[in-house]
MDTraj code that builds the backbone (N, CA, C; nanometers):
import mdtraj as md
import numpy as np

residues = "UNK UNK UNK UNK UNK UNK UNK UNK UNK UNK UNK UNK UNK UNK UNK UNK UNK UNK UNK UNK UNK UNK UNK UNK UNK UNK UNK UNK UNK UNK UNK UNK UNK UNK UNK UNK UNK UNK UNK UNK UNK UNK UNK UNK UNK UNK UNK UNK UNK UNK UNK UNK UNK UNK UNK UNK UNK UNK UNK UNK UNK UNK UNK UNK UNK UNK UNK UNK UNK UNK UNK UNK UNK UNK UNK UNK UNK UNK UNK UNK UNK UNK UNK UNK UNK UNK UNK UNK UNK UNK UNK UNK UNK".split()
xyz = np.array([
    [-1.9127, 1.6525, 2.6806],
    [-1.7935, 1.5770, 2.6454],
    [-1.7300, 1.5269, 2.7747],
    [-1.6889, 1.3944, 2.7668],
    [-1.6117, 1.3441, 2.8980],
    [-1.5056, 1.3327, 2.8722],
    [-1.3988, 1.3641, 2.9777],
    [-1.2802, 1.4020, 2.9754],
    [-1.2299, 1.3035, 3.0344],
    [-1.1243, 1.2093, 3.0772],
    [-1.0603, 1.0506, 3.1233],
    [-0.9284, 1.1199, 3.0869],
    [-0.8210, 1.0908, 3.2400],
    [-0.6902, 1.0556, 3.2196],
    [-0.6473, 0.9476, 3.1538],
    [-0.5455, 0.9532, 3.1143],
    [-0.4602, 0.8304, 3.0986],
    [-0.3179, 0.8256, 3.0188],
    [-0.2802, 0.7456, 3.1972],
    [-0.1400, 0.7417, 3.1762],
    [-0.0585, 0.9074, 3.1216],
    [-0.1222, 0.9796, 3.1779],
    [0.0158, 1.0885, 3.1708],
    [-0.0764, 1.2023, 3.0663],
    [-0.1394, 1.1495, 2.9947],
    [-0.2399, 1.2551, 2.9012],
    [-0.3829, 1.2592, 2.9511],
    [-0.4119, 1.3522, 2.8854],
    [-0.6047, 1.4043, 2.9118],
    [-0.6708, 1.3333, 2.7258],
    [-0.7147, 1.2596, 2.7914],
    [-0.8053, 1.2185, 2.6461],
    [-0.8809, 1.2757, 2.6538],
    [-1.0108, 1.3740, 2.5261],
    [-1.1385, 1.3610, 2.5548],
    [-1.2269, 1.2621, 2.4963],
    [-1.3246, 1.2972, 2.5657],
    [-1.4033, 1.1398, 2.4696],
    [-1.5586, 1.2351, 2.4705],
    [-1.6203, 1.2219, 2.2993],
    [-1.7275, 1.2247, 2.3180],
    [-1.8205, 1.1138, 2.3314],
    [-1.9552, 1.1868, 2.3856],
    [-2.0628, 1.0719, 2.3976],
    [-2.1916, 1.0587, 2.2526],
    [-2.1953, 0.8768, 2.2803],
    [-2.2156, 0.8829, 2.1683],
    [-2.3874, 0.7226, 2.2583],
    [-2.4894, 0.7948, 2.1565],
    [-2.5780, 0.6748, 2.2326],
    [-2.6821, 0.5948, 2.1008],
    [-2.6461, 0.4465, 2.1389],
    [-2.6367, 0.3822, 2.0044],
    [-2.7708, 0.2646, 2.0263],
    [-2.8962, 0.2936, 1.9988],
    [-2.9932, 0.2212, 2.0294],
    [-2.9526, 0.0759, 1.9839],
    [-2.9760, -0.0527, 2.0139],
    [-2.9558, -0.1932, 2.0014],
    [-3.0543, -0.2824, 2.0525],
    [-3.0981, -0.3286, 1.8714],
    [-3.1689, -0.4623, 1.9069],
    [-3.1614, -0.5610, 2.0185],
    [-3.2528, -0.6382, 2.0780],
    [-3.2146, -0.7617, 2.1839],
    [-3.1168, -0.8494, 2.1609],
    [-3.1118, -0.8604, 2.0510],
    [-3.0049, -0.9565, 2.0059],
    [-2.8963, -0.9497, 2.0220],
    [-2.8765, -0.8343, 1.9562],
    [-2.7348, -0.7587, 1.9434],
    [-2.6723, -0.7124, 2.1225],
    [-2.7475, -0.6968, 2.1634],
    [-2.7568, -0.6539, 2.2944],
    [-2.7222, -0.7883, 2.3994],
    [-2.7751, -0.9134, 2.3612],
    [-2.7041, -1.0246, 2.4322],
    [-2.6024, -1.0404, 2.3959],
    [-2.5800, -1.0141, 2.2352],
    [-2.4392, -1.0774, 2.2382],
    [-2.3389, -0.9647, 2.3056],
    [-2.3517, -0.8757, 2.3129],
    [-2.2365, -0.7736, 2.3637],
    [-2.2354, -0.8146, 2.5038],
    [-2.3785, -0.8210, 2.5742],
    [-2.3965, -0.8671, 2.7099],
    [-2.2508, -0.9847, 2.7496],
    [-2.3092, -1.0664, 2.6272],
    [-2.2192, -1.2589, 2.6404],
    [-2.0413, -1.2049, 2.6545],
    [-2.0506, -1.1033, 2.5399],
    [-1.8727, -1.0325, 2.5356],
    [-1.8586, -1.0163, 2.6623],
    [-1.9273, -0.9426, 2.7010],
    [-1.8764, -0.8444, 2.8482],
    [-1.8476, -0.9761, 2.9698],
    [-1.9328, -1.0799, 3.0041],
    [-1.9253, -1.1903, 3.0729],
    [-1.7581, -1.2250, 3.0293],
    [-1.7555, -1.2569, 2.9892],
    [-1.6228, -1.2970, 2.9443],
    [-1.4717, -1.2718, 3.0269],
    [-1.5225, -1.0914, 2.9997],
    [-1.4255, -1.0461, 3.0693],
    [-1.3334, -0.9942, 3.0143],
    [-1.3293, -0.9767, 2.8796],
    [-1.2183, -0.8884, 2.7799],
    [-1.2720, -0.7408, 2.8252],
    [-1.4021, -0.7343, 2.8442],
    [-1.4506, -0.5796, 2.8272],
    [-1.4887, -0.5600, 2.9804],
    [-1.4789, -0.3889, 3.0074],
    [-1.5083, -0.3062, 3.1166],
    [-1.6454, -0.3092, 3.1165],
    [-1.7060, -0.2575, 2.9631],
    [-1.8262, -0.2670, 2.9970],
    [-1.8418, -0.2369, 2.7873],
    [-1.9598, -0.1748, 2.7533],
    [-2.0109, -0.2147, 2.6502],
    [-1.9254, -0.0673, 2.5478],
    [-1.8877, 0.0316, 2.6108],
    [-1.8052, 0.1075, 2.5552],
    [-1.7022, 0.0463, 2.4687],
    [-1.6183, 0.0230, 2.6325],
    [-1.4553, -0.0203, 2.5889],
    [-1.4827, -0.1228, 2.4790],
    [-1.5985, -0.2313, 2.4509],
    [-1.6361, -0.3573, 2.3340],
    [-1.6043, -0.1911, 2.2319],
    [-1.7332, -0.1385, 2.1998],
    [-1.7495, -0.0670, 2.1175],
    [-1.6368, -0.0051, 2.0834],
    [-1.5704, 0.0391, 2.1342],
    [-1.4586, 0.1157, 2.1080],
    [-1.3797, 0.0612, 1.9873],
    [-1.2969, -0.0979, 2.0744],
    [-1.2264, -0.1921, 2.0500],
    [-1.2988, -0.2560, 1.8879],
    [-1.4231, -0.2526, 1.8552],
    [-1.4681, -0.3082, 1.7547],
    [-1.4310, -0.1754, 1.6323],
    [-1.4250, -0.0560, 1.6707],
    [-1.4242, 0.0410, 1.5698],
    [-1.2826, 0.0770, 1.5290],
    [-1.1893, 0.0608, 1.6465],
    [-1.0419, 0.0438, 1.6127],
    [-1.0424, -0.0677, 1.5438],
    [-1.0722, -0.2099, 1.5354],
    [-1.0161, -0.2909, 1.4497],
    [-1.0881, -0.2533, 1.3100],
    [-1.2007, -0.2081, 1.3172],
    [-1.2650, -0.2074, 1.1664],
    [-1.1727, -0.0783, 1.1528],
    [-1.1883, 0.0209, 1.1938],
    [-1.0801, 0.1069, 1.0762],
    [-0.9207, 0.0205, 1.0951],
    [-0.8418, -0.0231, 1.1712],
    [-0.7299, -0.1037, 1.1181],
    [-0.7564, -0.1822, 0.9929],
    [-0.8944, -0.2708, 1.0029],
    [-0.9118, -0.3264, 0.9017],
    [-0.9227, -0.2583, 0.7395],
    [-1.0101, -0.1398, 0.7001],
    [-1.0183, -0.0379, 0.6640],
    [-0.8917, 0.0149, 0.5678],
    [-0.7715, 0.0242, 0.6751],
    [-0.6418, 0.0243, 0.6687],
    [-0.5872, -0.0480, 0.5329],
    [-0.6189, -0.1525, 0.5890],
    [-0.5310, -0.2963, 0.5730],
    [-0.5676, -0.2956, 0.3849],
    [-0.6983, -0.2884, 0.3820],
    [-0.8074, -0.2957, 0.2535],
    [-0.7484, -0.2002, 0.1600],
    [-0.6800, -0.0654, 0.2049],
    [-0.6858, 0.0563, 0.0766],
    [-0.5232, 0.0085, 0.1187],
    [-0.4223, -0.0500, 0.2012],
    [-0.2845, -0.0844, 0.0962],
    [-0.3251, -0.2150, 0.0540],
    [-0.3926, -0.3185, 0.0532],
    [-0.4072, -0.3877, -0.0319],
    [-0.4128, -0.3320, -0.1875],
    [-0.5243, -0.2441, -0.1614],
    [-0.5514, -0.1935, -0.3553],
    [-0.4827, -0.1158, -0.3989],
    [-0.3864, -0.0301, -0.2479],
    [-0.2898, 0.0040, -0.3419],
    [-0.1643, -0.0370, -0.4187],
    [-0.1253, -0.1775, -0.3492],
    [-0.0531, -0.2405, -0.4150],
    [-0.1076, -0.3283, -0.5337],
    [-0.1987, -0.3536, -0.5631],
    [-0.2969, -0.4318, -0.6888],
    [-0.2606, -0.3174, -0.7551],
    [-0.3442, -0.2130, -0.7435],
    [-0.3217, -0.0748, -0.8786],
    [-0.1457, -0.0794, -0.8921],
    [-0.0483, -0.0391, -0.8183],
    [0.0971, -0.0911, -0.8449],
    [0.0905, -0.1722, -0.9131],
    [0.0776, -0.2870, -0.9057],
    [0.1470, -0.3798, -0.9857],
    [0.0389, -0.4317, -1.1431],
    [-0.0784, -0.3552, -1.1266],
    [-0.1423, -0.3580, -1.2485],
    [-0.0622, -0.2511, -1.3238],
    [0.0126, -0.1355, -1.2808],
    [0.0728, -0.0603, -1.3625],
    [0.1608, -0.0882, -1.3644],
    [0.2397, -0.1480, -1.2936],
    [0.4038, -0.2357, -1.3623],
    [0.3754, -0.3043, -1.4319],
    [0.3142, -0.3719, -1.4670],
    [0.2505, -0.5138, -1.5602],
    [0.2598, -0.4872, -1.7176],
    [0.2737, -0.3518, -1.7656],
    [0.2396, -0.2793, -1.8471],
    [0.0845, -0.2769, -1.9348],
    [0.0797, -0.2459, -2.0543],
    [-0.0085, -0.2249, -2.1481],
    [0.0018, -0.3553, -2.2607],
    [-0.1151, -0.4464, -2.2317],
    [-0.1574, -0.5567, -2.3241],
    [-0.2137, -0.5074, -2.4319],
    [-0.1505, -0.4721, -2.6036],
    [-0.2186, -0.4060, -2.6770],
    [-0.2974, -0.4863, -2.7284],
    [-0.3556, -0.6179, -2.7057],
    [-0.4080, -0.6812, -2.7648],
    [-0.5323, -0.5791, -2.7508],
    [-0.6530, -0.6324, -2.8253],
    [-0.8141, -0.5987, -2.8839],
    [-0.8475, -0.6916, -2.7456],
    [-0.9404, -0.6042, -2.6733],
    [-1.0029, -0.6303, -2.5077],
    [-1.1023, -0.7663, -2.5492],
    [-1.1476, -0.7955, -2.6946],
    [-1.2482, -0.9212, -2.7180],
    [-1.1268, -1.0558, -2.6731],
    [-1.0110, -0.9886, -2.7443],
    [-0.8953, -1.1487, -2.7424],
    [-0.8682, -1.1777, -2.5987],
    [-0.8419, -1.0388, -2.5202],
    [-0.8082, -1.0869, -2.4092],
    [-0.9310, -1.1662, -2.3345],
    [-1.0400, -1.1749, -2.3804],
    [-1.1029, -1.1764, -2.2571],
    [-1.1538, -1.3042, -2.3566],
    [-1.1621, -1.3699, -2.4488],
    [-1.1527, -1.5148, -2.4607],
    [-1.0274, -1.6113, -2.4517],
    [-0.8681, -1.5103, -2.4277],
    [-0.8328, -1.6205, -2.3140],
    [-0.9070, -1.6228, -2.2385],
    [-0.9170, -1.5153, -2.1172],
    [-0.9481, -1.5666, -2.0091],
    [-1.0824, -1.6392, -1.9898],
    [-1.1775, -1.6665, -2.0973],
    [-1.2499, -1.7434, -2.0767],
    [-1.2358, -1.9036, -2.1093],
    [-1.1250, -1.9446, -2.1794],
    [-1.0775, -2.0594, -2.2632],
    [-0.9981, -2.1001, -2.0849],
    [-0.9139, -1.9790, -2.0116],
    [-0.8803, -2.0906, -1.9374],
    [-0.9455, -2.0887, -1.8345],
    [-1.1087, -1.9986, -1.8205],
    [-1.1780, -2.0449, -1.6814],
    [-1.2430, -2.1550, -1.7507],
    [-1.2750, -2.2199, -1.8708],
    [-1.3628, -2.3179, -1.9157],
    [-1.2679, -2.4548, -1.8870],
    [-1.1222, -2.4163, -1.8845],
    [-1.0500, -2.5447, -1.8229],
    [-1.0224, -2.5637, -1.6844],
    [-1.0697, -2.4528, -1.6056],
    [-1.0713, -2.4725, -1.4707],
    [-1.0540, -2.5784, -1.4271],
])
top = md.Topology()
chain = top.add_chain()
for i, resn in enumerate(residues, 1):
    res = top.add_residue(resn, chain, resSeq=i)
    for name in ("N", "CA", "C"):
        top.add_atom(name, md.element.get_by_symbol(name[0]), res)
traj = md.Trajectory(xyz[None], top)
């Protein structure tokens, strides 16, 4: 396990080794040119923080859909009626 200061705390960091196609491997290469990245870590890192932010973002999305499907209340109609509206008004799309 590697251990890195920063700024006032001890992070640890484990190691982690992630075989990569050529492909995949230029393009991280092309990232790093750039100059956003230290090197192919800090990319990696930075790509796994946004996918779990993203991640995030996805389960309060559905949790506000399930909300407001349950405020919406209970359509007692018969599930055949409802669902030839909704086919009467995707056929007027």
């Amino acid at each position: 396990m590697a251990v890195r200061a920063r700024k006032g705390y001890v992070e640890h960091m484990n190691s982690l080794t992630v075989s990569m196609p050529p492909a995949l491997q230029s393009w991280i290469d092309a990232r790093l040119a750039e100059g956003k990245y230290t090197d192919a870590a800090d990319y990696l890192r930075d790509l796994v923080r946004r996918d779990r932010a993203h991640a995030s973002d996805d389960v309060a999305m559905l949790r506000s859909m399930i909300e407001d499907g349950l405020a919406s209340g209970i359509d007692e109609r018969e599930p055949e009626e409802v669902l030839r509206e909704v086919m009467a008004r995707v056929g007027r799309g």
